[in-house]
N, C-alpha and C positions, 0 to 999 in steps of 0.2 A: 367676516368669516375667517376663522384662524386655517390654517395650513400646517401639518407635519411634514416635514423632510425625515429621510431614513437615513441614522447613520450609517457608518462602510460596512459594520459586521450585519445590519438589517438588509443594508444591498447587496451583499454577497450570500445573506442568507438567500432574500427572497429569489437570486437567480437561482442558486441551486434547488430551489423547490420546484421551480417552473421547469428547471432540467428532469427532474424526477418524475414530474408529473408529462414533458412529451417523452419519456421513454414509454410510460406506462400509458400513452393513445397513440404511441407508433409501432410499439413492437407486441407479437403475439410471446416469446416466450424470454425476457429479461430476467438477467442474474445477478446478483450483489457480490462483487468479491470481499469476502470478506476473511481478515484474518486477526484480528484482535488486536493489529495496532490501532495507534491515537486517528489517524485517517480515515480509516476505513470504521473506524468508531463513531467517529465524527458525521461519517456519510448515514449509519444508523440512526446517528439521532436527528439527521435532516430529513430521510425518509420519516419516522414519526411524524413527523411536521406534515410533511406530505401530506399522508393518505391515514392517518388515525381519525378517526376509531375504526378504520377501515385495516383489513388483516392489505400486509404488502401485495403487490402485485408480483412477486420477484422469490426467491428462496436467497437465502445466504450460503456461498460458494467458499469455500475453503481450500487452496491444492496446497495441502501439508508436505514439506519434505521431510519429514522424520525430523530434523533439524531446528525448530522451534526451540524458543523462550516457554519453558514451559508454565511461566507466569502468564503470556498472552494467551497461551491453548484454555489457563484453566479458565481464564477471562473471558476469552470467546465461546465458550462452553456454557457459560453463568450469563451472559448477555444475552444469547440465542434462549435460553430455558425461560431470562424473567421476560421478556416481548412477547413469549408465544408464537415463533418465527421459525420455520423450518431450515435447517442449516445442514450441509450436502457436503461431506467431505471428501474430498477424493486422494489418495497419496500415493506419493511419488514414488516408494516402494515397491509397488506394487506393479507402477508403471515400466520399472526397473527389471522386473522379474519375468513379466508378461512378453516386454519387446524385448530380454536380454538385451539392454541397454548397459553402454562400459562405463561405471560410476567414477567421475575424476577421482586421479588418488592425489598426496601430498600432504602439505601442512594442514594448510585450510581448505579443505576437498569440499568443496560448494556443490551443491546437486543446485544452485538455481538455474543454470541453463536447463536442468533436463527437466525442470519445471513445465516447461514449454509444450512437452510430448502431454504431460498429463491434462494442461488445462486445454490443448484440443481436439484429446481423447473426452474430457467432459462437455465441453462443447458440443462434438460431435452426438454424445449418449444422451445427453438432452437436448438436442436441437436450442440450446441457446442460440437467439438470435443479436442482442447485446448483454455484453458485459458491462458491469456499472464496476469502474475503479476508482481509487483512492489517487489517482497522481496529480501532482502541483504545478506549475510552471515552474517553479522558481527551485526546483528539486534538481535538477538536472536538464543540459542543453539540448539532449534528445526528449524529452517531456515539451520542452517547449514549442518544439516543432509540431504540437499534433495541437488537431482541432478538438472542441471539446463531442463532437459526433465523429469516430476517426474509425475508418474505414480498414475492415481485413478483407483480402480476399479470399477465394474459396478453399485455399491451403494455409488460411492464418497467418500471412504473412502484411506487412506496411509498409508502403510506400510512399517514405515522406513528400513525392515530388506531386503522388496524385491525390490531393485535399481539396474538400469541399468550401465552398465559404460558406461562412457563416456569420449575416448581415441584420443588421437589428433582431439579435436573440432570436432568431429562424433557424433552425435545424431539422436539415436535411438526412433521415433516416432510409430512403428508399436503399433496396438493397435486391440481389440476386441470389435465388437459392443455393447455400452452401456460403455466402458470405455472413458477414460478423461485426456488429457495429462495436467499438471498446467505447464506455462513455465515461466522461469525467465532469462530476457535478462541480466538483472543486477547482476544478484546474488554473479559476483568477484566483485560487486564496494563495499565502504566503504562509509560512511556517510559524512565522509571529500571529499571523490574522487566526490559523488556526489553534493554538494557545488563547490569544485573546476571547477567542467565544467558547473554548471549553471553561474558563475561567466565568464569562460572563453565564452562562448556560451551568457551570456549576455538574459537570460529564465526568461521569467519574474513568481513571482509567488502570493499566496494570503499574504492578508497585514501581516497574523495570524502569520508568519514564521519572523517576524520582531519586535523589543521592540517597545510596546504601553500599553496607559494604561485598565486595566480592571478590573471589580470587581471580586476577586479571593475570594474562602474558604480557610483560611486556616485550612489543616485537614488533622495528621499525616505526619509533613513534606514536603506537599506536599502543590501546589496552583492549588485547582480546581474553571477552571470557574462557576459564579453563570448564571444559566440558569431554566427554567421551568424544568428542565429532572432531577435535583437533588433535596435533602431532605432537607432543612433548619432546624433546631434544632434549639432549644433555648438554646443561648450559645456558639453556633458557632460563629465563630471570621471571620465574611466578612469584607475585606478590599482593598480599590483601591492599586493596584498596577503594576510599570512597568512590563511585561512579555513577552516571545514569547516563542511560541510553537517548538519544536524541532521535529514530529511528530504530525500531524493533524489525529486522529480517531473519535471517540463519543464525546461529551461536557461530555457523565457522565463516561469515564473510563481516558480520556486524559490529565494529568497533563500539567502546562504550567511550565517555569521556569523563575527566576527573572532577569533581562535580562536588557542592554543598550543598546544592538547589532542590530544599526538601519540600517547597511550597511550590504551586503554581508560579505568582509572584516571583520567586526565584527564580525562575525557570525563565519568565519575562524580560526579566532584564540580565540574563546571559545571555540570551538571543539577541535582545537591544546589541551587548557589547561585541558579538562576535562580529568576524570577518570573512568565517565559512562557512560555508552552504551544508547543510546536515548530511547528505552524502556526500559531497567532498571531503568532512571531515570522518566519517567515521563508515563506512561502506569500502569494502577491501576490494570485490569484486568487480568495482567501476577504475579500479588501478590498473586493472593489465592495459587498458590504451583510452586513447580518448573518444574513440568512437564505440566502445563496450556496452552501453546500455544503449543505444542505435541499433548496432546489431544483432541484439537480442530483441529487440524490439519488431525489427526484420523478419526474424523468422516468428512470429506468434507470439512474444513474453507480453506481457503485463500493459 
């Protein structure tokens, strides 16, 4: 009697289906965040797996801040239309105007903090009970810290100190009205693991994630896209150049990097060669301290 073993990308698949499918027998009203990066793409094409031919259990959650890649809006627009998938957008705009919230100013004036108000005003409008995200272990050292069923409380906030275990792939969803499970199907893949099976899997995604040319700032090391949502200085040094993006967030926090990586392939073995973490190197807003994406994470984010 012969025997199959799964390779790593078939055991990482088949956890995250088993993820998907106890959201969808423990919670009455889950939500896909989604927003047309390669992650939250990636979590799309795991759900298919899931529950096809069957329509989702989940709608597709979007908190736009005005501030998009408008290559991933139109992405995420064209992905929701061919699945047949309803997709709920809620923006930050509006959230702005509503709560007269003080929208940071400066260079790169980031609305992703105030991100926070909107997704648990939509929370709230729809009694989401979990959120299903896109985050990695291997993204950042506040990521690592959560379990992949991580627990908000009833004002959307996390408390790294109080997590559940979670002991032979058992997750523990019970929860308290007015709380909020965040779930992360993905959270054992790595940046390369996820590469590798859009590769394998053949996923298509926006052009932004591929070398092309664009007008970059350079400013501190870094290449931020020139857009309406940044500050132009006299003296800043804009310049056309090759780039792609390693991480699709804000136009004003999202660095690009300098890049020939027009294939997949490409893409693979840049990431073999680097030494930095895809937000370390190009995420601006995880710069002002080292506990920044914790503390966002504190009050309600992502």
């Amino acid at each position: 009697m012969s025997s199959y073993q799964l390779d790593y990308l078939e055991q990482l698949e088949s956890e995250s289906i088993h993820i998907f499918r106890e959201v969808a027998g423990q919670f009455e009203r889950p939500a896909l965040l989604f927003s047309g990066g390669k992650d939250s793409i990636t979590l799309v094409h795991l759900a298919l797996k899931a529950f096809r031919p069957g329509k989702f259990p989940f709608p597709l959650v979007h908190i736009d801040t005005g501030h998009n890649f408008p290559e991933a809006l139109q992405f995420r627009d064209a992905l929701a239309e061919k699945i047949g998938e309803k997709l709920i957008v809620r923006k930050v705009e509006d959230t702005i105007k509503a709560k007269h919230l003080t929208e940071p100013k400066g260079k790169f004036a980031s609305r992703n903090q105030l991100q926070t108000f909107t997704l648990l005003d939509t929370i709230e409008e729809f009694e989401f009970d979990a959120c299903i995200g896109g985050a990695r272990r291997d993204e950042e050292k506040a990521r690592a810290k959560e379990r992949i069923f991580s627990i908000r409380d009833e004002f959307g906030q996390w408390n790294p100190k109080l997590q559940r275990p979670e002991i032979w792939d058992t997750y523990n969803g019970k929860i308290h009205k007015g709380e909020n499970v965040r779930v992360f199907p993905i959270s054992n893949w790595t940046e390369l693991d996820i590469w590798n099976y859009i590769k394998r899997e053949n996923i298509e995604l926006p052009s932004v994630y591929f070398s092309h040319e664009r007008k970059v700032l350079e400013y501190q090391n870094q290449l931020i896209a020139v857009s309406p949502f940044i500050q132009i200085d006299e003296g800043d040094s804009v310049v056309t150049r090759k780039v792609r993006y390693r991480t699709v967030g804000d136009m004003t926090c999202t660095a690009a990097v300098a890049s020939e990586a027009y294939t997949i392939d490409d893409i693979i073995g840049e990431i073999i060669a680097t030494k930095t973490s895809e937000r370390g190197e190009t995420r601006i807003d995880d710069r002002f301290s080292e506990a920044a994406m914790e503390d966002r994470k504190k009050n309600g984010y992502f």
